[in-house]
C-alpha positions as CSV (number, residue, x, y, z in Angstrom):
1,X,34.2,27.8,-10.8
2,X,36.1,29.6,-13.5
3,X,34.5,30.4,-17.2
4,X,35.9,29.9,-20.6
5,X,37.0,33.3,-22.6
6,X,33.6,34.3,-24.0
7,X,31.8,31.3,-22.4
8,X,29.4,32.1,-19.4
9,X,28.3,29.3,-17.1
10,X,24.8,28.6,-17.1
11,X,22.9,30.8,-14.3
12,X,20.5,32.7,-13.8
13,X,20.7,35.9,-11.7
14,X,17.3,36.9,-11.5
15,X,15.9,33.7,-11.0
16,X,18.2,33.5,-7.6
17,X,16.8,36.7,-7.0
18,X,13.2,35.8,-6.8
19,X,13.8,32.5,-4.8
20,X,15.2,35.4,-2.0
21,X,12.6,37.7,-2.7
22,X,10.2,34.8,-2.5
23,X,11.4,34.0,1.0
24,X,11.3,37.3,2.1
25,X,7.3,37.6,1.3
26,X,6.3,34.5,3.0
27,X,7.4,31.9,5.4
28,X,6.1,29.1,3.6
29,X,8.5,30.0,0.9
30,X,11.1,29.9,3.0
31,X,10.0,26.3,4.1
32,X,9.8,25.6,0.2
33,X,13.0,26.7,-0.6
34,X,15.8,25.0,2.1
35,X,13.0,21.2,1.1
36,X,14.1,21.8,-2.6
37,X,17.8,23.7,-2.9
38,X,18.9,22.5,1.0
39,X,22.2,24.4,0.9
40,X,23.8,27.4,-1.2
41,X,25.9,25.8,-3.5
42,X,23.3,26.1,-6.0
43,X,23.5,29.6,-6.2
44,X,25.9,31.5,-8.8
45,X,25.8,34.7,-7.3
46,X,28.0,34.8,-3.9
47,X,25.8,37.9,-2.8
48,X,23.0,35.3,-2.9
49,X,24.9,32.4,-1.3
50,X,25.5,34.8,1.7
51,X,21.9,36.1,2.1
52,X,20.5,33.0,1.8
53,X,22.8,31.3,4.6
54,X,21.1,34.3,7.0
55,X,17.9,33.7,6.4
56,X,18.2,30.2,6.4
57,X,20.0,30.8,9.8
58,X,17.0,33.0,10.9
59,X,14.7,30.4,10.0
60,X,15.9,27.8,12.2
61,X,15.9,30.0,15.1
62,X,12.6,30.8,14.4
63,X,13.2,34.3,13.5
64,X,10.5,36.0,11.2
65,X,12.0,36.6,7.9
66,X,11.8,39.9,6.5
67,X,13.2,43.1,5.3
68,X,13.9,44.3,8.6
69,X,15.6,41.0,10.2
70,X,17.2,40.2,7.2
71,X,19.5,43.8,6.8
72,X,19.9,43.7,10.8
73,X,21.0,40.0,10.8
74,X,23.6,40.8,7.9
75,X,24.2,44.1,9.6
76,X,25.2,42.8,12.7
77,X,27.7,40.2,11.1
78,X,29.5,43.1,8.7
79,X,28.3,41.5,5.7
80,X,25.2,44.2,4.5
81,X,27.6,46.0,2.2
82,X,29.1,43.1,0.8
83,X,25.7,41.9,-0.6
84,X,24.8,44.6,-1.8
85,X,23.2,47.5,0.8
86,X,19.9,47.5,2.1
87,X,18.5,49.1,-1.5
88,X,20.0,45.5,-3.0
89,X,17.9,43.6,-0.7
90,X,14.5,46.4,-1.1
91,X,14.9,45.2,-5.1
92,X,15.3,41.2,-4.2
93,X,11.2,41.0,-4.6
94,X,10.9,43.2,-7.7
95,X,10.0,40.0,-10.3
96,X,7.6,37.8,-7.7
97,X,4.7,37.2,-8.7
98,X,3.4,34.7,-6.6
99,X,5.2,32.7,-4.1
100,X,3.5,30.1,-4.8
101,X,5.8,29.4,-7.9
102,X,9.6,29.1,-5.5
103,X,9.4,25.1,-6.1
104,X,9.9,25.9,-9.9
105,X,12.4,28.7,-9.2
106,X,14.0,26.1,-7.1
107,X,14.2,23.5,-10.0
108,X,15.1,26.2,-12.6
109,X,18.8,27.0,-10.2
110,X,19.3,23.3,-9.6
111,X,19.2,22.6,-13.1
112,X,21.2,25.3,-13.8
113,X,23.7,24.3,-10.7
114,X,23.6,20.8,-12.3
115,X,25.2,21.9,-15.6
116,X,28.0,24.0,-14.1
117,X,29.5,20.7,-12.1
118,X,28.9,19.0,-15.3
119,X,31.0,21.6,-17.0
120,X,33.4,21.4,-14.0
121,X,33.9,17.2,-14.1
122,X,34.2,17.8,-18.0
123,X,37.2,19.6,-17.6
124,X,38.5,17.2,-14.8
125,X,38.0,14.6,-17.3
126,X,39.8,15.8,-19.6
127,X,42.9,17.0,-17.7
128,X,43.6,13.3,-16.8
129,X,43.3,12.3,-19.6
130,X,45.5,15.0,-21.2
131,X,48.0,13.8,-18.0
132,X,47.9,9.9,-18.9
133,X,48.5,9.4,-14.7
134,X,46.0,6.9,-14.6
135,X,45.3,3.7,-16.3
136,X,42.2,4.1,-18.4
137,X,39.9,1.6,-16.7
138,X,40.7,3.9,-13.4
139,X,40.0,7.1,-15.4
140,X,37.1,5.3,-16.5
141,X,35.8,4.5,-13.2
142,X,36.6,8.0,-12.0
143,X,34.6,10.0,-14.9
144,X,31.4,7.6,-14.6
145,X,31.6,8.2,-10.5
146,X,31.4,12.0,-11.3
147,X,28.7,12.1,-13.4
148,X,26.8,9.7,-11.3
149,X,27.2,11.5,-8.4
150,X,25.6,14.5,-10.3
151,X,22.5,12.6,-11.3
152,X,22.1,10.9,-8.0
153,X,22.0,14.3,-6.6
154,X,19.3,15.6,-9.3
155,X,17.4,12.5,-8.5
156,X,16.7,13.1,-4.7
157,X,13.8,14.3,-4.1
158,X,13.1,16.4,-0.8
159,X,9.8,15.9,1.7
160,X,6.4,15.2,-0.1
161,X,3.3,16.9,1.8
162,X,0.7,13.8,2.4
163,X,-1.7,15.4,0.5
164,X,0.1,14.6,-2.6
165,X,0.7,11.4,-2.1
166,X,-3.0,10.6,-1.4
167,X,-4.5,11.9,-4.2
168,X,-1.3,9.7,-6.1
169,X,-2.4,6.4,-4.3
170,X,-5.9,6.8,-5.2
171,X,-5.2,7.8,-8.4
172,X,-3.0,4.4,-8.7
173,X,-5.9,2.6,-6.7
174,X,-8.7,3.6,-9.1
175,X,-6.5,2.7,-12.0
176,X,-6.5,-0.7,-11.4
177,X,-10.1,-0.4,-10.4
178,X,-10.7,0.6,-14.1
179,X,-8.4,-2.3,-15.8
180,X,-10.1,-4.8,-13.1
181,X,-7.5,-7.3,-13.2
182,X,-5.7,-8.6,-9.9
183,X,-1.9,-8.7,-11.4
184,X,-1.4,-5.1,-11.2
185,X,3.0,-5.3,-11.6
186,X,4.4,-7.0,-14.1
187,X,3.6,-11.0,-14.0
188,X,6.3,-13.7,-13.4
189,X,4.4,-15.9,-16.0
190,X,3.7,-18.1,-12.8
191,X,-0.2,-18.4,-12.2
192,X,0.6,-19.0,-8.3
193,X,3.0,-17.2,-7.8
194,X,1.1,-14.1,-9.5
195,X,-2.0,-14.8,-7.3
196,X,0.1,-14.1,-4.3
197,X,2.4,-11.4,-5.3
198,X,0.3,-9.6,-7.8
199,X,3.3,-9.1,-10.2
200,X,5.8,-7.6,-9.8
201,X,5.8,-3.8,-8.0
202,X,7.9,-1.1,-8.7
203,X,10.7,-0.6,-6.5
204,X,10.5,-4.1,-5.7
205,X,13.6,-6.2,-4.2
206,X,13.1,-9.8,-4.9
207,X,15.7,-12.3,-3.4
208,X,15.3,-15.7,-4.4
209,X,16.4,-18.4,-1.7
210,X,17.2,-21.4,-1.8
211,X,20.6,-24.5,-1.5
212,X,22.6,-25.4,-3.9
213,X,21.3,-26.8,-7.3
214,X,17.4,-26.5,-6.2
215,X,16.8,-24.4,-9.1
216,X,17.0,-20.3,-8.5
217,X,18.9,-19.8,-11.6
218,X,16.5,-21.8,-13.8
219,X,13.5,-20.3,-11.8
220,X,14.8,-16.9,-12.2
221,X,15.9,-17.5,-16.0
222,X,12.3,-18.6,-16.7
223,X,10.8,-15.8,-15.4
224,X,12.5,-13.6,-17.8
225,X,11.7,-16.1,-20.4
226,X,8.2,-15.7,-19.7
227,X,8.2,-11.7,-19.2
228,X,10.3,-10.5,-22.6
229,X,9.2,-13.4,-24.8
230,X,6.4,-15.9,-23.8
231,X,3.9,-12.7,-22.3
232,X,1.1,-11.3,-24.4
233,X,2.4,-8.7,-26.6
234,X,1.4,-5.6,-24.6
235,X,2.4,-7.3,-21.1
236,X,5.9,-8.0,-22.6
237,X,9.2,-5.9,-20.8
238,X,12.4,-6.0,-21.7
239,X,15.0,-8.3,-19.5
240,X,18.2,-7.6,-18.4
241,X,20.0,-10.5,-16.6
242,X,23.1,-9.5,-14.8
243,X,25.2,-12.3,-12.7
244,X,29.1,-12.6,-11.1
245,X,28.5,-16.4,-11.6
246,X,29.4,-18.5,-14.4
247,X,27.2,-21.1,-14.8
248,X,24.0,-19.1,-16.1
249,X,25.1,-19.8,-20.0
250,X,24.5,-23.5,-19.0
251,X,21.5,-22.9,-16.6
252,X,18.7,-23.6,-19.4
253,X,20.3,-26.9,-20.6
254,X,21.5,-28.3,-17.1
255,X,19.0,-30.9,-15.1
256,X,18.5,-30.6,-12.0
257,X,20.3,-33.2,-9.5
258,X,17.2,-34.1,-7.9
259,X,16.2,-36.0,-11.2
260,X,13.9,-33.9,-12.8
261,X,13.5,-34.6,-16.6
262,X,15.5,-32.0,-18.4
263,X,13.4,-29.5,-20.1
264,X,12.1,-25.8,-19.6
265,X,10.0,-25.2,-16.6
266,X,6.5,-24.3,-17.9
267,X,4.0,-22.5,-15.6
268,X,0.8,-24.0,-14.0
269,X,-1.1,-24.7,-11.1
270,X,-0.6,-26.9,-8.6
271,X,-3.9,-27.9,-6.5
272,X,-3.6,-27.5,-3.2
């Protein structure tokens, strides 16, 4: 990636360098390190793109990772020179001061990585549309798509240990312990439905099923009803209703063919 005149592109040099010298003081680091950065692209410095492809290398053969392997490894493929000589890689471990801190190194060069392909999908973006070869909805299309792809990329997240996600699902448990109610998501506004589902989770996919003119649209179109508007005040969330099908406009208005009374469903209980 090329820099403006005057213009550096976000890095940082010795940051890089204590993720290497990190990895070279412990194995666990090493671990650490290929969960959070997985490949070198993230690096700016090509010295430290190389060095960490040979550890990495070592790593997987299960090679211990060190000084010693390290300049031998590098030696034996002609590249020791070209990173720098052995005094380069002595001086990688310089700024460490604890190991345990490579996840936040990590996140410090990704961050930094992020900002130079934004910089770099900028200045696509604006070459096309300098050129005009494109319709605009297609340039469009193509400048959200690269952007995306950059925060999709910052959004994965690597391995979690189990430990943290114990201490996260009792913190969540005792949480609700605390508020002692049994809708713990967000509620449909349905008293039933609620009692089964709990509200709605996070993360949660719900597909409602049914034929033709039974109701899903209405259904659906209530429940949002009931969560942005009908909800107490501090239970209320904001809606967003999204469909390819035109007949929603009408959906509220429209009786049913079965011969239900025309009207807004209203939620209660039904004994069983």
């Amino acid at each position: 990636m090329t820099a403006e005149v005057g213009r550096m592109q976000p890095h940082s040099v010795e940051v890089e360098q204590t993720i290497l010298g990190c990895m070279i003081l412990s194995r666990e680091a090493v671990g650490h390190a290929i969960e959070h950065l997985k490949t070198a692209e993230p690096f700016y410095d090509p010295r430290h793109a190389q060095i960490w492809k040979v550890m990495t290398d070592l790593f997987e053969r299960n090679v211990p990772v060190d000084l010693v392997t390290l300049s031998e490894e590098l030696k034996r493929r002609g590249e020791l020179e070209k990173v720098g000589g052995y005094s380069y890689l002595v001086g990688l471990d310089r700024m460490v001061s604890s190991t345990a801190n490579v996840e936040h190194y990590c996140r410090i060069v990704l961050d930094k990585w992020a900002l130079r392909r934004l910089i770099e999908a900028g200045r696509t973006i604006v070459d096309e549309a300098f050129m005009e070869s494109v319709d605009t909805p297609t340039l469009l299309d193509r400048a959200e798509q690269r952007v995306y792809e950059i925060a999709d990329e910052q959004m994965r997240s690597g391995f979690l240990p189990m430990r943290k996600l114990v201490l996260h699902a009792y913190s969540t448990i005792e949480e609700y312990r605390q508020r002692k109610v049994h809708v713990t998501g967000v509620p449909s506004g349905f008293i039933d439905l609620d009692e089964m589902t709990a509200g709605f989770q996070r993360s949660d996919l719900v597909v409602i099923a049914g034929r033709p003119s039974m109701g899903k649209t209405s259904f659906a179109l209530n429940i949002a009803e009931n969560v942005a508007a009908k909800a107490k005040e501090k239970d209320r969330y904001t809606v967003g209703v999204f469909s390819e099908a035109a007949g929603i406009p009408a959906a509220a208005g429209r009786p049913p063919r079965d011969g239900t009374p025309r009207g807004p469903f209203r939620p209660r209980t039904v004994a069983a």
